[in-house]
Every structure is written in C-alpha cells, then in structure tokens.
N, C-alpha and C positions, 0 to 999 in steps of 0.2 A: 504494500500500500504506500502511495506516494502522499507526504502531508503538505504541503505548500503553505509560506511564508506568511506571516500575518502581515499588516504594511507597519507597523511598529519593528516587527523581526526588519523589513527589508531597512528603512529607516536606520535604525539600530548599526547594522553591516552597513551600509552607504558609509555613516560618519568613522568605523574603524577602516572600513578598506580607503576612503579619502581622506580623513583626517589625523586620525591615531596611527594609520602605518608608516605614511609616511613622515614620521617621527623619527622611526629607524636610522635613516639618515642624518639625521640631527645630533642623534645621541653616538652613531657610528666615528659622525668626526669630530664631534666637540670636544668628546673626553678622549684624551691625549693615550691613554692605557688602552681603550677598545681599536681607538683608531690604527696603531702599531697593528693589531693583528689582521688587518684588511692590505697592509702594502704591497701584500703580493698578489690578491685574490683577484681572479679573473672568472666572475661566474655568473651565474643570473638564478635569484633566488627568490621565489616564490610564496605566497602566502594562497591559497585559497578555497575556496567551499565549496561540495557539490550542490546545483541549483538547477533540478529543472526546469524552472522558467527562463534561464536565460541562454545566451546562444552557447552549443555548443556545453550546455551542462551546466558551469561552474561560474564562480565570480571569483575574483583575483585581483591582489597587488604585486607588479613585480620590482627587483630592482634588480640594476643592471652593475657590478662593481668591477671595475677596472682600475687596479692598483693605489684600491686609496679614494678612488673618485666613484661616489653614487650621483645614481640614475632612477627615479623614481618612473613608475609609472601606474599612478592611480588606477584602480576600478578596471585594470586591462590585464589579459589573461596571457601569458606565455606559454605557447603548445610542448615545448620542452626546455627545460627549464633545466641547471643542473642541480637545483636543489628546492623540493619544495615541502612544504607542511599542508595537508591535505585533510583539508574536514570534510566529515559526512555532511552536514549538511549548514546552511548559515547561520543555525539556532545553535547549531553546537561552536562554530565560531565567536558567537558573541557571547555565549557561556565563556569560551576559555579567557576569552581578553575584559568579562569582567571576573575574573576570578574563580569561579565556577569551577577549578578542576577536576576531572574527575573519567572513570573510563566513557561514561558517554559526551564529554566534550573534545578527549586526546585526538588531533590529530595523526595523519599515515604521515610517515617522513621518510623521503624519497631521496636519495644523491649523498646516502650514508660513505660513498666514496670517495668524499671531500670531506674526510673528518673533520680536520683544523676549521676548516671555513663554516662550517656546519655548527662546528661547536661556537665559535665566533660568534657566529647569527644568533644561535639559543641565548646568549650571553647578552646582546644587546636588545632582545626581546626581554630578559628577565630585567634588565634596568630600566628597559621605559615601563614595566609594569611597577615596579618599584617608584619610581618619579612620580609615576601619576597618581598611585594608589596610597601616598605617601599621606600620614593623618595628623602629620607636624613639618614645618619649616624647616632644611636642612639648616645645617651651623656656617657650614663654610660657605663663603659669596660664591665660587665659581660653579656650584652645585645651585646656588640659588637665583643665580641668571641662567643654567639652562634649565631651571622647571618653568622660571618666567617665559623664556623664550617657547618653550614648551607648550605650554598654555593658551598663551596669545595666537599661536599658529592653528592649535586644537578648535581655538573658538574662534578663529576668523574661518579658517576654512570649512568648517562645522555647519558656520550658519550659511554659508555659501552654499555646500554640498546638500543641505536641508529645504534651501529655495528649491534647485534644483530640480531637487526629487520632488516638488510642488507640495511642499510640506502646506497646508491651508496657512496659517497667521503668517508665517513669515514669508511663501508664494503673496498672501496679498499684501503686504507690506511692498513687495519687489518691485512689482506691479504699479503702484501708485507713488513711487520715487523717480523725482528727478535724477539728473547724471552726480551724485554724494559719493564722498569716502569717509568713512567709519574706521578710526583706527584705535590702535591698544598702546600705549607709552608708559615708560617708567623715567622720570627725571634724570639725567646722567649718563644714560645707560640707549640711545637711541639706536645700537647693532639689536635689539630684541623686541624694536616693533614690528607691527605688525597691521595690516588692513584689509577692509573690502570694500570694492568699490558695488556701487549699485544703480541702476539706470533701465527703469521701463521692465522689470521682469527679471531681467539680466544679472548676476554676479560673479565678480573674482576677486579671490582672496590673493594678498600679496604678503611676502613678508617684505620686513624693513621699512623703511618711512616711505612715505607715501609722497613724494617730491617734483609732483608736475604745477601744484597747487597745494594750497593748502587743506587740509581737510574739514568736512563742511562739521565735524564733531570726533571729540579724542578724549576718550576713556584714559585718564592720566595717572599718575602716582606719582607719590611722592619718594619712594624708596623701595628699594625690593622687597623691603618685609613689609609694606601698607599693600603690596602688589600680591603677595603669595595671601596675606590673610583675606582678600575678598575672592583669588584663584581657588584654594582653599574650603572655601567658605566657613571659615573661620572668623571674620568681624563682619558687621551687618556695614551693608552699602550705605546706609540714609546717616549711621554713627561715620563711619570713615569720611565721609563728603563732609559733615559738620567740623571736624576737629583737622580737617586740609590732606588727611592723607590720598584723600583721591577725589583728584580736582575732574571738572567735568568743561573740558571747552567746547563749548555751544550750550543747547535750549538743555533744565535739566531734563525734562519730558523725553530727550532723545537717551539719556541716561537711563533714564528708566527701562524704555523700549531696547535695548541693547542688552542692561541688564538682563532680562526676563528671555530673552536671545539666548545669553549666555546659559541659564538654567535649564532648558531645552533641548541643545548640546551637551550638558555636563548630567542630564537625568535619563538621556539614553545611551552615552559612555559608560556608567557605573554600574 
C-alpha cells in the first residue's frame, strides 16, 4: 500500500531539502577542522526520499564537492551519485532531521566505498543537527556567528521556499508586495546577513547584504547574543525591541509580519 504525503509532510521536506541542507555547506567550510577533511574529496553526495508523487520517484538535495569547494543543489535529484543516504519515504526524512531517530526513520547509505568522505559527511550532518537543535547559546563567538549565520539563511530561505510551494499566508503576502527586500543583520558583524527579496508572487533569498538598495525593512540586532536569544527563542520579541537589543528598521507592523514568518519556518523545522 502506497500512503502519500500530507501537504504539511510535503511543506515540512521542501524547507529541509531547500533550507536546512543546504547548510551543509556552511558548516563544511566554516569550521576550519571539518573543512580539512573535504581537500581532497571529489564526489557528489546525496540526501534523498522515496516519493511517488514526484518524477522519477524521489526528492533530493545534492552536493557537488571538489576539493574543498561545495556545490549545492537544492530540491534536485542526482541519478548517480557517489554517495547517498536514502529514505523510505519523506515522513521518514523529516523524522530523522527533526530528531526522530529510530529504525523506521534510518536511512539506506549507498557509496560505503568512500569511507573517509562518507564518514566526513555523517560528521557534518551531526553538527548542523547539533547547531540547530542546540537549547542554549554557544560560549565561544566563532560558534556563535555561525549558528547566527545559520539561522538567518534557515529563515530567509525558508520563507522563500514556503511562498513557493504556495504556502496560503505567506503565497498571499507575495502576491500583494511590491519589488521589497526583507533582510536579517547583527551590528558589527555584516559577512552573516542575510535576505529576501519579494515582488508580485515572486521570491529569492540571498545571503549577505543586500547592496543594490537599501532594504525596504531589517530585522537588526544589536549583538550576537540579543541575535541567538530571539533565533533561539529564548527572549520575547516585543521585550528585546523595548530594551534596543533588536532594532527594527522600517514600519514595526512589518516586524511583526516577518516575525510570525519566522515561527512558520522554525514550527515545521522542529
């Protein structure tokens, strides 16, 4: 018997195969120790689900790594791959990536003949699971600019990959926006923002500052720990904006509306 996908299940799988995987990459180069065991690796590694509804069976994120340098490729399926982790189906996928382990979520893992690389990959799956699942602020700053960095990517592209997929609030939001950018900043620290532009339906998340224009609204902060406690959700939004940890430039209303964005994205991650 074949069970097919509820749209919460597909929803759910959209924002880890576009948003949360490829994080991989992030966390592959940023830390200085993972990144070391990629300089040699020349492979193309795969995450994906079986999915009768879609072509060809399965959904997929691939990456492409040649020596050091990733290559994402969102929501796109590679027919052979030299390494991949292979779920039954995309309920058992977003079991494993919210924690869920267990034998009915364990992915098939395929290209056991690239140990080192394999193991590598397992290794930086286990730290973005650790990053994100993490239920206090790391101590040291360069762990706590990349959960920020982490974050801000999570939920720009999040809410993008959620238009997309015609999520109803946020499809009509898209829809009834002029050409705006929406971005995420922390004072000091501009290599870790992040944004999405939006225009008539349409959306792209970008990282980094957003530098054709100014942005028509920026979710700001004041420090990376005013930044991790509402990533977090650890301090209340309406207390942080009173006390200046997290300034809001533009309308607050648009604050809010991004906010509640933000919850939508981080309530079908967890």
């Amino acid at each position: 018997m074949i069970f097919l996908a509820s749209k919460e299940d597909i929803l759910t799988n959209k924002i880890f195969l576009s948003a949360a995987l490829p994080l991989v990459k992030v966390i592959a180069m940023d830390i200085p120790k993972l990144a070391k065991k990629f300089e040699h690796t020349h492979a193309v590694i795969q995450v994906s689900a079986l999915d009768p509804e879609s072509p060809g069976g399965k959904v997929a994120t691939h990456f492409i790594v040649n020596a050091g340098e990733w290559v994402v490729h969102h929501d796109k399926v590679d027919k052979n791959p030299h390494i991949e982790l292979e779920f039954k189906s995309i309920e058992a996928m977003n079991g494993f990536f919210k924690g869920k382990i267990g034998p009915s979520t364990l992915p098939k893992m395929r290209g056991l003949k690239k140990t080192g690389t394999f193991m590598a990959f397992m290794q930086v799956l286990l730290k973005m699971s650790a990053l994100l699942g993490a239920k206090a602020p790391p101590e040291d700053e360069a762990t706590k600019k990349l959960l920020v960095k982490c974050f801000f990517y999570l939920l720009s592209s999040g809410i993008s990959t959620l238009n997309k997929q015609g999520h109803e609030e946020i499809h009509g939001w898209a829809l009834k926006s002029p050409d705006r950018v929406y971005s995420w900043a922390v004072n000091g620290y501009p290599e870790l923002s992040a944004y999405i532009r939006v225009k008539a339906g349409k959306s792209r998340a970008g990282r980094g500052e957003y530098k054709r224009a100014m942005p028509f609204f920026t979710l700001r902060f004041d420090n990376l720990d005013s930044a991790l406690g509402i990533l977090m959700s650890i301090d209340d939004m309406l207390d942080a904006t009173k006390s200046g940890r997290l300034i809001m430039d533009g309308a607050p209303e648009f604050g809010a509306q991004i906010g509640d964005f933000m919850l939508l994205v981080g309530a079908l991650a967890k």
